[in-house]
C-alpha positions in Angstrom: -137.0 -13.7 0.5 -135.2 -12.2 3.7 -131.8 -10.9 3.5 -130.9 -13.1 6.2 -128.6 -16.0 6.3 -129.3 -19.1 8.1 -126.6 -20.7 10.3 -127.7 -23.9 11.4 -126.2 -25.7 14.9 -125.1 -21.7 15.8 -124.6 -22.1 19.4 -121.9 -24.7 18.9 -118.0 -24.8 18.2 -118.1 -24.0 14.7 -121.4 -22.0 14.8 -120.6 -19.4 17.2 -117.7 -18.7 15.0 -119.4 -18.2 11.9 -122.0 -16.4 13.4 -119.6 -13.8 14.6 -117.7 -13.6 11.2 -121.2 -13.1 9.3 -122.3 -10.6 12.0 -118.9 -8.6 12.2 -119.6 -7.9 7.8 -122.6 -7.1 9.0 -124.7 -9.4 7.8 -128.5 -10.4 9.1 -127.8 -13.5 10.9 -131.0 -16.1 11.8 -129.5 -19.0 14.2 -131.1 -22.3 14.7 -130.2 -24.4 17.3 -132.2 -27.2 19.6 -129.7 -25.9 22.2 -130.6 -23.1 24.8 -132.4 -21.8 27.2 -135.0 -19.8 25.3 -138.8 -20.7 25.1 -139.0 -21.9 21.0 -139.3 -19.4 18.7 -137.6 -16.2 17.8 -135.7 -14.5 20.1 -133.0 -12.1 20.1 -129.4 -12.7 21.1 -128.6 -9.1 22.2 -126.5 -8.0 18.8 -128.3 -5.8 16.4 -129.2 -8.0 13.2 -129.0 -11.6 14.9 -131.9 -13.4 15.7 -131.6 -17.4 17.3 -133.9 -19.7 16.9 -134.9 -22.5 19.2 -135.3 -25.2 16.9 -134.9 -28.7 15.9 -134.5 -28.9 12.4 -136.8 -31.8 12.4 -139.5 -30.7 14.4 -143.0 -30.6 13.9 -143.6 -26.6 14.3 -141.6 -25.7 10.8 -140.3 -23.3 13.1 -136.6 -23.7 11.0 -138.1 -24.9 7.6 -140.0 -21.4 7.9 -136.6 -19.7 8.3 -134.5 -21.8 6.1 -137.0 -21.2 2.9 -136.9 -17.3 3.4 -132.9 -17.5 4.1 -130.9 -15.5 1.2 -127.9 -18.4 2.0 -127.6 -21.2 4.4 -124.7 -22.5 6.2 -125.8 -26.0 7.7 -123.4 -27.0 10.8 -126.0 -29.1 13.4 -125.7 -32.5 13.2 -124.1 -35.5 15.8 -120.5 -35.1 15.7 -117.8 -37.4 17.1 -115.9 -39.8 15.9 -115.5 -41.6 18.6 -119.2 -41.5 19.9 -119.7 -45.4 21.8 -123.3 -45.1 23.0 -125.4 -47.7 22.2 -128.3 -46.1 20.2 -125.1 -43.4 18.4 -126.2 -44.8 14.9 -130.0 -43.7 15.3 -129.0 -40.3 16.0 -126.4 -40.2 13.7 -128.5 -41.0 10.8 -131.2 -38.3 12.4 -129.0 -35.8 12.9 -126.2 -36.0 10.2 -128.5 -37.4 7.3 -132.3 -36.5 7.7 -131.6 -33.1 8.7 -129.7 -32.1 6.0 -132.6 -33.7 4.1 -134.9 -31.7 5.8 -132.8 -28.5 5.3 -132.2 -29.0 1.4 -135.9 -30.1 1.2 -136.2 -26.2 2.9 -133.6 -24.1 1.3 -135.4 -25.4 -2.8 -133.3 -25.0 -5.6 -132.4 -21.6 -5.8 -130.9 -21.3 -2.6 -126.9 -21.2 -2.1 -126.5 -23.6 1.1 -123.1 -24.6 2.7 -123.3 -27.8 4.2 -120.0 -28.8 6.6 -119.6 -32.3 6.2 -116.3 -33.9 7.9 -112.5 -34.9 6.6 -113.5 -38.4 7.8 -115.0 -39.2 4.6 -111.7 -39.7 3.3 -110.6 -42.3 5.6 -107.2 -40.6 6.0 -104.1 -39.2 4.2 -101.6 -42.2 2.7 -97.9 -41.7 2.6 -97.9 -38.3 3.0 -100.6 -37.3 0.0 -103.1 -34.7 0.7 -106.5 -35.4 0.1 -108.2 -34.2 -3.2 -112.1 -33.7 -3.3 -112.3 -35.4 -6.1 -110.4 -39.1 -4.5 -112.8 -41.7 -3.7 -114.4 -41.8 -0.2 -113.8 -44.1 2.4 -115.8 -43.8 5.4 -114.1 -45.6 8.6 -116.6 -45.8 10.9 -120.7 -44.6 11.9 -119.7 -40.8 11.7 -117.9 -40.5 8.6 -120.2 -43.1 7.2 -123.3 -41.2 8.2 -121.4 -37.7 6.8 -120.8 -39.5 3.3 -124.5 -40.3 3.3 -125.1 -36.2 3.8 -122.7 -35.6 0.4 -124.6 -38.1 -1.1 -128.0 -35.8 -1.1 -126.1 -33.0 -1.5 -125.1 -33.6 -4.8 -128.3 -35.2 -5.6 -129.7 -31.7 -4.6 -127.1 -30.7 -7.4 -128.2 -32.8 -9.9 -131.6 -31.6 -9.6 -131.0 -28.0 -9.8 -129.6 -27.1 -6.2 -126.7 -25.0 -5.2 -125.0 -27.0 -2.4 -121.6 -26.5 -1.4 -119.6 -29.6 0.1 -117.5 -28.2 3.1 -115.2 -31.2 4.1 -113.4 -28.7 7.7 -110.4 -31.0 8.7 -109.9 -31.0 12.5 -110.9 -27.7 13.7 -109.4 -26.2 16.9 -109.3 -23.2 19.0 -111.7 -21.6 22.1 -115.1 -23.5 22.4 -113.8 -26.8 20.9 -116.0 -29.8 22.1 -115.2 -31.5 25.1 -114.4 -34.6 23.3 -111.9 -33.9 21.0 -108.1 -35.3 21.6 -106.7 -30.8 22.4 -109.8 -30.0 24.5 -109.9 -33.5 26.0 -105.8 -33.2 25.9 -105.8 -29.9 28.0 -108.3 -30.8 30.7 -106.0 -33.8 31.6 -102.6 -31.8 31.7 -104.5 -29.6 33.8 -106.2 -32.5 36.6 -102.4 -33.8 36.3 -103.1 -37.1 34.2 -101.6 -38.7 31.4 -102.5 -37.7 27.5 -104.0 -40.6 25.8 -102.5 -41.3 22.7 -104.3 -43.2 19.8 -102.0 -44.7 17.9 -98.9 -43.4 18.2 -97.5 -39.8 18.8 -96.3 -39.7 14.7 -99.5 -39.7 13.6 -100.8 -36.4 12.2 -103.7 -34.2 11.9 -104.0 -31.0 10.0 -105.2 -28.7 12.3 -107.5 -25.4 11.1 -108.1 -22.6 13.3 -111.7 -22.5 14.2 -111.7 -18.4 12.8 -109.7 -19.6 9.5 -112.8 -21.9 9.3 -115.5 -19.6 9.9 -113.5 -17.3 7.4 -113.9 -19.8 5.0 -117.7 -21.6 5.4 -118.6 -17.5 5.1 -116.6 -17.4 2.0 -117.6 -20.3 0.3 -121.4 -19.2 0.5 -120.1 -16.1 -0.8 -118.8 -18.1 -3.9 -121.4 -19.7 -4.8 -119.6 -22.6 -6.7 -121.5 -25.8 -6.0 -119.4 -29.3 -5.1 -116.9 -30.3 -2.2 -113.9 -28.3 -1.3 -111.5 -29.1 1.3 -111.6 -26.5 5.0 -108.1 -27.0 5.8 -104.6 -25.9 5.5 -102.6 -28.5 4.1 -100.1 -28.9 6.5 -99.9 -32.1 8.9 -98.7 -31.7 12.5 -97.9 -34.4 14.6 -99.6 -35.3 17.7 -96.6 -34.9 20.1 -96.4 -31.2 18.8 -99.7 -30.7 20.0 -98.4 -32.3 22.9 -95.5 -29.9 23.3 -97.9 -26.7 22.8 -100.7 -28.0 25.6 -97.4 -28.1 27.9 -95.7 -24.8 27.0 -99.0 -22.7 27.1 -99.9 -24.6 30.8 -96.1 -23.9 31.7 -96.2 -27.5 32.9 -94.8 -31.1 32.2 -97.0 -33.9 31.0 -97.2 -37.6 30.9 -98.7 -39.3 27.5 -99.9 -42.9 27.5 -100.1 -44.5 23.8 -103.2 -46.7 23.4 -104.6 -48.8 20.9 -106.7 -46.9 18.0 -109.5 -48.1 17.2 -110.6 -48.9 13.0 -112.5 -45.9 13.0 -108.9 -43.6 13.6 -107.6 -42.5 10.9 -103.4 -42.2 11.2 -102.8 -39.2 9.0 -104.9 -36.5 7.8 -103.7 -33.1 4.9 -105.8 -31.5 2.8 -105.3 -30.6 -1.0 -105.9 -27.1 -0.8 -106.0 -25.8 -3.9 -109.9 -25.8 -5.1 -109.9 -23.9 -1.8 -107.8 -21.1 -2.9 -109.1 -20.6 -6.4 -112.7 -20.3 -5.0 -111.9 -17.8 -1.8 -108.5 -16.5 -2.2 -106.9 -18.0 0.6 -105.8 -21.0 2.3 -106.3 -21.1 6.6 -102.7 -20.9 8.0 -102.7 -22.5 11.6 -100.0 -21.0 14.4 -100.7 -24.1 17.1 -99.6 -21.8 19.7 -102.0 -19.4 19.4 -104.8 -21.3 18.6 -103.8 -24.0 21.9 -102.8 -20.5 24.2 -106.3 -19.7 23.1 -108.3 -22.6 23.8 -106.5 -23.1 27.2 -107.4 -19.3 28.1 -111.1 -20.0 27.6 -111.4 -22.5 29.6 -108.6 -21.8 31.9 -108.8 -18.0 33.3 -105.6 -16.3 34.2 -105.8 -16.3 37.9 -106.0 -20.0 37.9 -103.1 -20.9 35.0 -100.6 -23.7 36.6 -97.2 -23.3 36.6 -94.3 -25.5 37.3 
């Protein structure tokens, strides 16, 4: 067995995060990710003791089974994300994606291999009257995605049942530099920017509780590290309102914005707060989110210095 630890979907959001956390312990890092410009196979990303794989986790080569059987842990991030996702054939590569490659990587990983496998807040279809989710509160998927990520729990703990060592990471809206394109801060800040209103689903009361992509990473490393199989709640168990996140995309652009509030569609969940606590007692901590920072530092990465607008 290698020493190595497997971080699956590496090159995105979440992955280059926890690649960097694992590497900075210095730990042995193998990557997989369909993404990329290298030729499949191994290759090296430049960092002493990190190795990326062009992969699909599916494909026919066994390049990432290979890996993913000789892995001394596994944190499994690829999949189809997005909530909001309206193309037509969405469903087909959710269920590829999100469901047969997790199959694929628990079929790879056997029994005696600790895997993390990041599955979504979603599941829970929201937060009511204020309550903070508990893992152990029945699931209601609102939509494809979450459906397709309560599909994903439902082999992991059939992996469980049968031996396995899977850990249920449910992240709840992860933010900082690198978030996707897509979701409402990154898709928020490019429109302050161009000078166009912020659409709002729903209403500008509804909340989200927000977790700093490094608090994250901190915590998918840690929870492999644990070793305790079952869900657990990535988050920090305080809501924040979506004009605050407003307020922090105008103060770290230094300008003013317009918001336009739109109908929300089923799959929108109003209110979202994780129970932290089986959190804490496995790692130690709960992620504490400052907005400003984490929204200063998603608009510097994608905003550089010379080119910040001011009022």
């Amino acid at each position: 067995m290698s020493m190595a630890v497997v971080v699956t979907g590496s090159a995105g959001f979440l992955g280059q995060a926890v690649v960097a956390r694992l590497l900075a312990a210095g730990r042995e890092v193998i990557g997989i990710d369909r993404r990329g410009g290298r030729p499949k196979g191994q290759g090296p990303s430049g960092v002493p003791g990190h190795t990326e794989l062009h992969a699909d986790l599916l494909g026919p080569d066994g390049i990432a089974a290979a890996a993913i059987r000789e892995a001394s842990g596994v944190i499994h991030l690829a999949g189809c994300p997005g909530v909001r996702d309206l193309r037509a054939d969405v469903g087909w590569y959710r269920h590829r994606d999100n469901v047969l490659a997790t199959a694929a990587v628990l079929g790879s990983a056997g029994r005696r291999t600790t895997v993390v496998v990041a599955t979504s807040s979603s599941i829970y279809g929201g937060s009511v009257g204020g309550r903070a989710c508990v893992e152990t509160d029945q699931l209601n998927p609102r939509g494809g995605y979450a459906a397709s990520k309560a599909l994903a729990e439902a082999l992991c703990r059939d992996h469980n049942e049968a031996g396995g060592r899977v850990v249920i990471a449910r992240p709840f809206t992860v933010a900082g530099e690198g978030q996707r394109s897509d979701m409402a801060l990154a898709s928020w800040i490019e429109a302050a920017q161009a000078g166009r209103p912020l659409r709002i689903l729903g209403g500008p009361e509804r909340t989200r509780d927000i977790t700093d992509v490094r608090d994250a990473a901190r915590a998918l490393v840690a929870l492999l590290d644990a070793d305790e199989p079952g869900a657990v709640n990535v988050g920090t168990g305080v809501p924040v309102r979506l004009d605050a996140m407003v307020e922090a995309i105008a103060t770290g652009l230094n300008v003013e914005v317009r918001t336009r509030v739109e109908p929300a569609g089923p799959e929108e969940v109003a209110d979202t707060r994780a129970d932290t606590r089986r959190l804490a007692s496995l790692v130690g901590f709960v992620p504490v989110t400052d907005l400003t920072d984490v929204v200063a530092r998603q608009i510097a990465a994608v905003l550089p210095q010379s080119g910040r607008v001011s009022a």
